[in-house]
N, C-alpha and C positions, 0 to 999 in steps of 0.2 A: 504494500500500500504506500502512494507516493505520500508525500509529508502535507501535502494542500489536501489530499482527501481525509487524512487521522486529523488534519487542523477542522475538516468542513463535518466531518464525522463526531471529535468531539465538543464542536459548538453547537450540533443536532442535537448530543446526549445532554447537555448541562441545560438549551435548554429547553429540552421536556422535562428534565428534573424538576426548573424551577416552576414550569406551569402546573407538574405534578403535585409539587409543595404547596403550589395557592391554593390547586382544589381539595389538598385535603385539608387546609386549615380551613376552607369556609366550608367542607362539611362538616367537621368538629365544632366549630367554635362559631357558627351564624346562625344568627334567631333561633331559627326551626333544625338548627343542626342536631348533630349526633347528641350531643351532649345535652342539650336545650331536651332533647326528647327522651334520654337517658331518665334528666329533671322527671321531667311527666311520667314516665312510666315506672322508676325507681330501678332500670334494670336496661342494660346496652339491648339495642337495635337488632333484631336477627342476624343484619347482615355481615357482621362485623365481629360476630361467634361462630366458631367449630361446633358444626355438626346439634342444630337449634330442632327440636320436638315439632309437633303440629300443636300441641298445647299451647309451647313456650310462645309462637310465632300469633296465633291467637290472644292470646292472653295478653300478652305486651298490646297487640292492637288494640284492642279494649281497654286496654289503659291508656293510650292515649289520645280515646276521645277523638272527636269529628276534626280537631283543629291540629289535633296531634297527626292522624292518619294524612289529613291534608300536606302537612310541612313531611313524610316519610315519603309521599309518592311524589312530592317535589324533587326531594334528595334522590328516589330511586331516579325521574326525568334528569338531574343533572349526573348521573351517575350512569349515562348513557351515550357521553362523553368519555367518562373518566379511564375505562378501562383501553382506551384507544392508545390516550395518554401511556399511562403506566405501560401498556402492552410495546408500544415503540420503546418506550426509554430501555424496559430491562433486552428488549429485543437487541436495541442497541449495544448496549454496556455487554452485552453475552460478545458481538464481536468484538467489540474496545478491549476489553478486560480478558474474558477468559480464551485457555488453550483448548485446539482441537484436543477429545470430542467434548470437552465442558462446555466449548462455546456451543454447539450444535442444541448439549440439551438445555440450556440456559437459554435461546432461542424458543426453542419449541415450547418449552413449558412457560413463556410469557405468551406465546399466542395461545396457549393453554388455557392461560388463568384470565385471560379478556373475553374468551370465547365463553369460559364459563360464567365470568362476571356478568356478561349481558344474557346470558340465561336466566341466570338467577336474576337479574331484572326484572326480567318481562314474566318471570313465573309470579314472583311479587309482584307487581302491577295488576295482574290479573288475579289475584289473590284480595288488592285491593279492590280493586273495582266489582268483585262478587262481595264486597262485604255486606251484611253481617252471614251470608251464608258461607260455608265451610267445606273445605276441599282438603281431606288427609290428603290424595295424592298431589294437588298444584304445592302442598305445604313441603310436605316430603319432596320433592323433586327440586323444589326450593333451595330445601337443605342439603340437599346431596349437593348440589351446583356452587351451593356457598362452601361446601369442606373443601370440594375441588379444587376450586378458585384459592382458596389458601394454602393447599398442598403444591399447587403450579406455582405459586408465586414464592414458596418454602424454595421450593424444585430448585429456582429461577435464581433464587438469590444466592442460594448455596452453591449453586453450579459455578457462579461470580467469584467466588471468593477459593476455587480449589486452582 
């Protein structure tokens, strides 16, 4: 790789780093963020837990109320961006950083954990939008998508650093 493309390559990676950094502080930390809705419901967000029940996934909705559920299918709608984001940068950083094969699977398992991220999206969304009736399987398939999404991105990151 000539030295303008490692220059043009890693001003690509640093930055989707920092646009990655903005979205997750303003899903953490704005109004109807993660935290704001932690508030409300006394207990973190499905999507952002390993491997979450049809109870748990329920039960938190119900606690947070018509104005709570509004600000989560907000966050799901910007959060249908976010895995684009993160999916390029560690895409990235797997060439920048790791050796063949690490980079290979530090690659694939960011497109892994995006592919899963926007599953788990749209199963939630639809989850909301059936509310208050009740879907074990959209909940479960939910949760499958979100362990994934964090095992690909375990995958991803550990692949980075061998």
């Amino acid at each position: 790789m000539t030295s303008e493309a490692l220059m043009s390559e890693t001003f690509a990676a640093v930055s989707l780093g920092v646009v990655a950094t903005l979205f997750l502080f303003a899903f953490w930390f704005s109004p109807g963020g993660v935290l704001a809705l932690r508030r409300r419901a006394g207990e973190l967000q499905p999507d952002v837990r390993l491997g979450y029940s049809t109870q748990t996934l329920y039960r938190v909705l119900e606690a947070y109320g018509d104005e709570g559920r509004r600000s989560f299918r907000r966050l799901l709608l910007g959060d249908m961006i976010f895995p684009a984001i993160y999916g390029a940068l560690l895409y990235s950083l797997g060439g920048l950083l790791a050796r063949e094969p690490m980079s290979s699977i530090a690659q694939h398992a960011a497109i892994a954990a995006a592919a899963f991220d926007y599953a788990e999206n749209v199963f939630l969304l639809i989850v909301l939008r059936r509310f208050p009736f009740r879907s074990s399987a959209l909940a479960r398939l939910a949760s499958i998508c979100t362990s994934l999404k964090m095992v690909a991105i375990a995958v991803s990151v550990v692949s980075l650093l061998k």
